[in-house]
C-alpha positions as CSV (number, residue, x, y, z in Angstrom):
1,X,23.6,48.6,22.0
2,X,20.3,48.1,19.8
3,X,20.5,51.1,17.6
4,X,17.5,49.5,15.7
5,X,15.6,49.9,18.9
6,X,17.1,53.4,19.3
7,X,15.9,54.3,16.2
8,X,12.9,53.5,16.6
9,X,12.5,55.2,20.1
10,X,13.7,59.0,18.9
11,X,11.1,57.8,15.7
12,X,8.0,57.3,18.3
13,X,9.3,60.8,20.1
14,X,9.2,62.8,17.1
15,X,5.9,60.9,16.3
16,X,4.2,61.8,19.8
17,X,5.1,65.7,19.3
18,X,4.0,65.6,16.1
19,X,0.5,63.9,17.0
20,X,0.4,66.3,20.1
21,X,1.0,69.7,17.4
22,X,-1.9,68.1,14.9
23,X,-4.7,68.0,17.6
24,X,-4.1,71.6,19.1
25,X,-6.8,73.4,18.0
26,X,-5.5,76.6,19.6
27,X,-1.4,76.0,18.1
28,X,-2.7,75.1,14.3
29,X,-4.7,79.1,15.0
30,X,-1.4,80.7,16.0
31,X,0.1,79.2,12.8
32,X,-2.3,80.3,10.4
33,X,-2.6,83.5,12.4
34,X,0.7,84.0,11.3
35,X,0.9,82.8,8.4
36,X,-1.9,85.7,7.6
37,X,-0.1,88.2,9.0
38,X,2.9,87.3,6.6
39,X,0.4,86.9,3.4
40,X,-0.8,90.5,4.2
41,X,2.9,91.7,5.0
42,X,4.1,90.6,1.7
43,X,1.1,91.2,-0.4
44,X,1.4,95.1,0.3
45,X,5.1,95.4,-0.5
46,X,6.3,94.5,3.1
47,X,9.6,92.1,3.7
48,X,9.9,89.4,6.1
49,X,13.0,88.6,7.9
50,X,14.0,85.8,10.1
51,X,16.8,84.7,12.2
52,X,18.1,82.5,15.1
53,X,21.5,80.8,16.1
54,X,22.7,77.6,15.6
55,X,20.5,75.2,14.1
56,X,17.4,78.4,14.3
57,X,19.6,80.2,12.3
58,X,19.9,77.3,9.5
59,X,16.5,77.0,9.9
60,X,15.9,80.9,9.1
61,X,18.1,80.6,5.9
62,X,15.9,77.4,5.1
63,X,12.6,78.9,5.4
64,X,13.6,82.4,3.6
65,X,14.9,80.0,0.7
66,X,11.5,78.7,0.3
67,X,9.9,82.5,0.0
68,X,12.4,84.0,-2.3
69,X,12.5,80.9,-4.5
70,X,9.4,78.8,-4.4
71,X,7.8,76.2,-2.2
72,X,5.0,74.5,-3.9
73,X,4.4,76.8,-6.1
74,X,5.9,78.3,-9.6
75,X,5.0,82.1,-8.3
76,X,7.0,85.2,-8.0
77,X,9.9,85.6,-5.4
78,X,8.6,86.8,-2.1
79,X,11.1,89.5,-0.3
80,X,12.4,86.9,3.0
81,X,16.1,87.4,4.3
82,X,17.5,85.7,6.7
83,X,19.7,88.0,9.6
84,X,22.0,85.0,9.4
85,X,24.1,84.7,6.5
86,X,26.3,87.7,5.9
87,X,29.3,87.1,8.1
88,X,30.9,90.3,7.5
89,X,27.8,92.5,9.0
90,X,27.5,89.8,12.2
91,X,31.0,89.8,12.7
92,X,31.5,93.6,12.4
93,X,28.7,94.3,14.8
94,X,29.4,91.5,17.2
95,X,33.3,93.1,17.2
96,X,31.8,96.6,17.7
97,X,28.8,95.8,19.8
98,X,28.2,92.7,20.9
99,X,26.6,89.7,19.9
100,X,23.4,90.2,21.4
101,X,23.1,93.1,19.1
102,X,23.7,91.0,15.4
103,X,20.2,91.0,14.0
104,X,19.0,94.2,16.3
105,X,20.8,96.2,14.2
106,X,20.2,95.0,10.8
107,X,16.6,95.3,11.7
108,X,17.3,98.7,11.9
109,X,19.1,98.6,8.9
110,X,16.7,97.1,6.7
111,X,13.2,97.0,8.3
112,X,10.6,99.0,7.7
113,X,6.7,99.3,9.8
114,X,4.9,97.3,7.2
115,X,7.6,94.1,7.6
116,X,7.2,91.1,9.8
117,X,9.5,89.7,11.8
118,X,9.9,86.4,12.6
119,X,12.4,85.2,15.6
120,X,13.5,81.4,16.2
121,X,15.0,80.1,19.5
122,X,15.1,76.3,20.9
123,X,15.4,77.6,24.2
124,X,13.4,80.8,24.4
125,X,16.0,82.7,25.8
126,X,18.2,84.1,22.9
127,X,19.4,87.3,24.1
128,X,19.8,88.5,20.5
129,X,16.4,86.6,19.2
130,X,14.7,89.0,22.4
131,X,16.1,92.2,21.3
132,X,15.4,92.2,17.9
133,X,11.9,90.8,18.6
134,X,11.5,93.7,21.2
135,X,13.0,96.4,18.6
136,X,10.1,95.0,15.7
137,X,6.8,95.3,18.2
138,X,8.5,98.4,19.4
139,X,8.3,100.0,15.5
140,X,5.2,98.0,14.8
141,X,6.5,95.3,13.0
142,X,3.8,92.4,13.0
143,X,6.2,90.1,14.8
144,X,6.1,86.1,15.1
145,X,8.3,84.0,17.8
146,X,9.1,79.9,17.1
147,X,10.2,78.4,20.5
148,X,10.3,75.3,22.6
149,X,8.0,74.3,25.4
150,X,10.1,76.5,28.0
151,X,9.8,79.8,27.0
152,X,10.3,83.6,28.6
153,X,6.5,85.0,29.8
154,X,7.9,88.2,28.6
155,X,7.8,86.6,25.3
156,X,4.1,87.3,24.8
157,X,4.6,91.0,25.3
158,X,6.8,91.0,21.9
159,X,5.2,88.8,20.1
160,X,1.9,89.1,18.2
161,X,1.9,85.4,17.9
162,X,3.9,82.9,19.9
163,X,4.5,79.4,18.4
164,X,5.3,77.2,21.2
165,X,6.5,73.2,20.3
166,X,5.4,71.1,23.5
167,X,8.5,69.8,23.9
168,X,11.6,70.7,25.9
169,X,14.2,68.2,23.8
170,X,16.6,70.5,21.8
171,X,16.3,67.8,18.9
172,X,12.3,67.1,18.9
173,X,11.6,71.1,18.9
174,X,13.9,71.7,15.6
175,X,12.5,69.1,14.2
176,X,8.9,70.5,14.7
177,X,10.6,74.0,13.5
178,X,10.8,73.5,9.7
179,X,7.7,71.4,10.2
180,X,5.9,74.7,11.0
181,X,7.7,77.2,9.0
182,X,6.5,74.6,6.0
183,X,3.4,74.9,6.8
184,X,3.7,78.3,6.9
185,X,5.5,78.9,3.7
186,X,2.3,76.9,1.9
187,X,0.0,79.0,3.5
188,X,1.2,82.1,2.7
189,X,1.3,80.6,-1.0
190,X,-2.1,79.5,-0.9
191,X,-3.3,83.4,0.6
192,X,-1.7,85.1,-2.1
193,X,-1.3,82.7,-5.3
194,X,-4.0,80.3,-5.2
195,X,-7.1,82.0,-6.4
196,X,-4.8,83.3,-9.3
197,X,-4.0,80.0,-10.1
């Protein structure tokens, strides 16, 4: 086995999604879409929360890392939390009422109209992911959904903005995940602290 050549083919995948991302007009608008939506959220007092399973939900305690401590910025903490990390509140409500029901109900908890919401899932079709997403447009929460190439059409009936990676290889699509939720923590930097700097 040539793990050189390997290498360098999962390299030259990761390189074409990328390349395919950079020169879609219409995805680079959904990010900074969002990313305005978020400025605005958190500029009036509003929270953001994000969450996923898995490798999304390492993702959403990476990204809400970057609001609350800094990114490229020295600036204020931003209010993000990510539905993933207390394992006493998932566990309890996945005991008492399922799993699909683990960031539902912390939404609940926590949210308020003003917040945004922002939902991760590889595969699109994260029963939990769904349900909370569906609970924030239901309470007009701006809400924001990071997927793969195969995604649920009910999707866009949740989401105020759908962030689709044109891929449909588990690996290339979380890859392309923190890519975008980088770019979306310097944006919302650049909205709210730049002209102050």
């Amino acid at each position: 086995m040539d793990l050189g050549f390997t290498t360098a083919l999962i390299m030259g995948a990761h390189h074409a999604v990328h390349h395919i991302m950079a020169t879609d007009e219409a995805l680079m608008n959904k990010i900074i879409e969002a990313s305005k939506d978020i400025a605005l959220s958190l500029g009036k007092g509003g929270k953001l929360f994000i969450f996923g399973n898995g490798g999304s939900a390492a993702d959403a305690q990476h990204i809400a890392a970057e609001f609350v401590n800094r990114f490229q910025m020295d600036r204020r903490p931003l209010p993000a939390m990510a539905l993933t990390t207390d394992t006493s509140i998932i566990t309890s409500i996945g005991n008492d009422f399922g799993f699909e029901d683990i960031f539902l109900r912390q939404l609940q908890a926590f949210g308020t109209g003003k917040d945004v919401v922002l939902g991760i899932s590889t595969s699109g079709k994260s029963e939990n992911v769904m349900l909370a997403l569906e609970y924030g447009h239901n309470i007009c929460f701006r809400t924001i959904g990071l997927f793969g190439e195969e995604v649920l059409t009910s999707v866009n009936n949740l989401c105020d903005h759908v962030i689709s990676i044109p891929s449909k290889t588990t690996a290339r699509i979380q890859e392309m995940h923190i890519l975008v939720g980088h770019i979306i923590c310097e944006l919302v930097e650049t909205i709210l602290f730049s002209a102050k700097e």
